[in-house]
N, C-alpha and C positions, 0 to 999 in steps of 0.2 A: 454558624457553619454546620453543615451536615456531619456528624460523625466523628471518632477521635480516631488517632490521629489526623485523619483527612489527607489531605492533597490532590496536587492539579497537577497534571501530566500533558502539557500539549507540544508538538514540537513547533520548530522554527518557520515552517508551513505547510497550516492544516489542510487537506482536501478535505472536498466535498464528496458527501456521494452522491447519486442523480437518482429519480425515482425511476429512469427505466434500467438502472443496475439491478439485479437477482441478486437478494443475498439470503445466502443458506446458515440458519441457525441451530445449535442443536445448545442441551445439557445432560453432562451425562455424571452420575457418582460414581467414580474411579476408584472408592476405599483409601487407599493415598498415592500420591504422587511424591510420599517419601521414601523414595526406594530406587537404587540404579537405574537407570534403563527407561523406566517408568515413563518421562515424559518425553522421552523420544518416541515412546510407543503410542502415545495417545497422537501427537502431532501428526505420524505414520499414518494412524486413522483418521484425521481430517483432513491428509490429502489424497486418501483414498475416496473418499466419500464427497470430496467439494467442500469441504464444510469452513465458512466463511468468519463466523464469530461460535465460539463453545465454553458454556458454562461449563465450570468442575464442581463440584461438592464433593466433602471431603479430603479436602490439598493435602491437608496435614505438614503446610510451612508454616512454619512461627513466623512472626512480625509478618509489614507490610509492603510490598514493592512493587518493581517492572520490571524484567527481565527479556532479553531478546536470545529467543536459542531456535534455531534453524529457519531463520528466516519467520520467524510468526515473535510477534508480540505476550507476552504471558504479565497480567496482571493478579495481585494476588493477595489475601487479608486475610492474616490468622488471627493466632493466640499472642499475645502479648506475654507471656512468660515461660517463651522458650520450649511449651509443651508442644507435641506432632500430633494434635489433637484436631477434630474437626475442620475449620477453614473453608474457602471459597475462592473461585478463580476466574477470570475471563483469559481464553487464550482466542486472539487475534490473529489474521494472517498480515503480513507487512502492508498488504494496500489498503487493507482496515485501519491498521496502526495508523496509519498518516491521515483518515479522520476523526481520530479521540482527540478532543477537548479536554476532556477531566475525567479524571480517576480517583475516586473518594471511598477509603476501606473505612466502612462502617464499624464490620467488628468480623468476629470470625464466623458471624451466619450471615453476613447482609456486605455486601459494594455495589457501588454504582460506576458504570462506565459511561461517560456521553458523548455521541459520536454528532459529527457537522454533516448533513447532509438536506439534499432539496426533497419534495417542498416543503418539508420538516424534518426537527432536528429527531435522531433517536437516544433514547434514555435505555439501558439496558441492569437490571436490577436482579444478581444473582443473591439464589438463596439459598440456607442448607439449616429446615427446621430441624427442633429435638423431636426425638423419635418418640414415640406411642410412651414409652415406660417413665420418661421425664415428668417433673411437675409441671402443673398448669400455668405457674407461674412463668416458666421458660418458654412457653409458647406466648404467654401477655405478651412478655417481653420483647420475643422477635417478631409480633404486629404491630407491637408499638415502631420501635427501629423502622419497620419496613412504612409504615402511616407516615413517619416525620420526614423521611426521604421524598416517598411521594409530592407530598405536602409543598414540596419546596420546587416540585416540576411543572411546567411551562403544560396543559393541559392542553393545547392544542401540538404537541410533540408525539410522536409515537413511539407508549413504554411498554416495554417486554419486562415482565417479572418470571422471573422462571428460574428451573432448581430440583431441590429435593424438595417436598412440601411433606412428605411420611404423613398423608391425610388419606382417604380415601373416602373417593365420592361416590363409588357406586354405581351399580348399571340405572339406566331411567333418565329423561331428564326431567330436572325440578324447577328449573327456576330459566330464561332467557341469556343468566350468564355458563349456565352447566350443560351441555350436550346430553344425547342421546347412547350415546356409546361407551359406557364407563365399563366397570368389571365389576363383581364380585356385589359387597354391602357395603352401604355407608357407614363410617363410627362417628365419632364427635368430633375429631379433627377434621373430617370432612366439612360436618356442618358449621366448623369456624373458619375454612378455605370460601365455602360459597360465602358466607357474609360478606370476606375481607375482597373476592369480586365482587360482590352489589355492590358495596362500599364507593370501587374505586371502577366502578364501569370496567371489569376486566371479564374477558372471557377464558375459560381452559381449553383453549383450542382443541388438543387430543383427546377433547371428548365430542368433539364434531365429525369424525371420520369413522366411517364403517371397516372395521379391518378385524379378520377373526381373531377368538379369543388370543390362541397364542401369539397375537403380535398386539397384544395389547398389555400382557403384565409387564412391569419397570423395574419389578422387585423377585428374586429370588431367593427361598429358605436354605441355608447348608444344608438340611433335615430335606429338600428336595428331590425325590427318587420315582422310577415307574413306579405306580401302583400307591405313592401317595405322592399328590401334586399340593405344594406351598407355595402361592407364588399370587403376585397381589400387583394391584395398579396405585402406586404413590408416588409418584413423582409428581405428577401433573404437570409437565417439564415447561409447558410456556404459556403466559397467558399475555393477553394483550388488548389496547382498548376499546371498546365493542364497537367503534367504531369503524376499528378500520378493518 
């Protein structure tokens, strides 16, 4: 099986969704959702906005579960020792909920959510890497995670991997999985994003759309002020398979 602890979350009867349903994806890093209020507020903005299925990075809930708080779905995979540290979330709205099949918390960078729907099934694969200052080993580590996941999915299904990636790829495009519209320079973390889409035939979609610079950085510095701008594109918030 995929992942420790794992588990399957489906209910009593699953829908489907249909290929001419719209459905509005986002991920966004909240810092945490351990805090009053907090996840009322993010819910407040994905009914504000439509938004249908939303990655969290950064939960910062311990252990692994599903929760139902105002009518949306919230699944979710931390740290296994009680720490409010990093973590990872899919929050759903109720008629999403009713098509997940399974819900498998990898660990506290990586879960899998898979929903029933025509003419294929969708795989949804939130991520939340270590940042620029971690060892390289913790970045191995969560391509390996995210590789054995894949590995285990039905390739004519369509998978969304998306998240925090704290990569940057840069303005140019290089390669058929990277766009033309990135920001800034690429570092090395970038150049192990692009492989891990050639890899797995994924594209970073928001580097396909022309949108000026300021609606393109994901990330903002505290040290952020006029007159000196900190602020960067690392998210790479969704990719998916080049196919579709």
């Amino acid at each position: 099986s995929i992942g420790s602890p794992g588990g399957t979350t489906t209910s009593a009867k699953v829908d489907r969704l249909h290929e001419q349903e719209k459905i509005r994806i986002a991920t966004w890093n909240v810092t945490t959702l351990n805090q009053a209020g907090k996840v009322h507020n993010v819910i407040q903005e994905m009914t504000r906005m439509g938004i249908d299925i939303l990655g969290i990075c950064e939960m910062r809930w311990p252990g692994t579960g599903s929760i139902n708080i105002q009518e949306h779905q919230i699944y979710y995979s931390g740290t296994d020792n009680d720490r409010h540290e990093k973590g990872v979330g899919v929050i759903v709205t109720k008629n999403m909920a009713r098509c997940v099949t399974n819900f498998i918390p990898v660990s506290d960078r990586v879960m899998l959510l898979q929903m029933n729907a025509r003419p294929v099934n969708i795989n949804i694969v939130q991520v939340y890497a270590p940042t620029a200052d971690k060892d390289d080993e913790e970045i191995f580590e969560l391509y390996q995670s995210i590789n054995e996941v894949l590995s285990k999915l039905k390739k004519e299904d369509i998978t969304v991997v998306m998240g925090d990636f704290n990569a940057k790829l840069g303005a140019g495009q290089t390669s058929e999985y990277i766009g033309p519209f990135g920001l800034g320079e690429r570092n090395q973390r970038g150049d192990e994003l692009e492989i891990f889409a050639e890899t797995h035939d994924l594209v970073a979609l928001n580097t396909w759309f022309k949108q000026p610079p300021r609606k393109l950085y994901t990330w903002r510095s505290p040290m952020d002020k006029p007159g000196k701008i900190v602020r960067n594109q690392i998210d790479y918030n969704i990719m998916v398979n080049k196919r579709y």
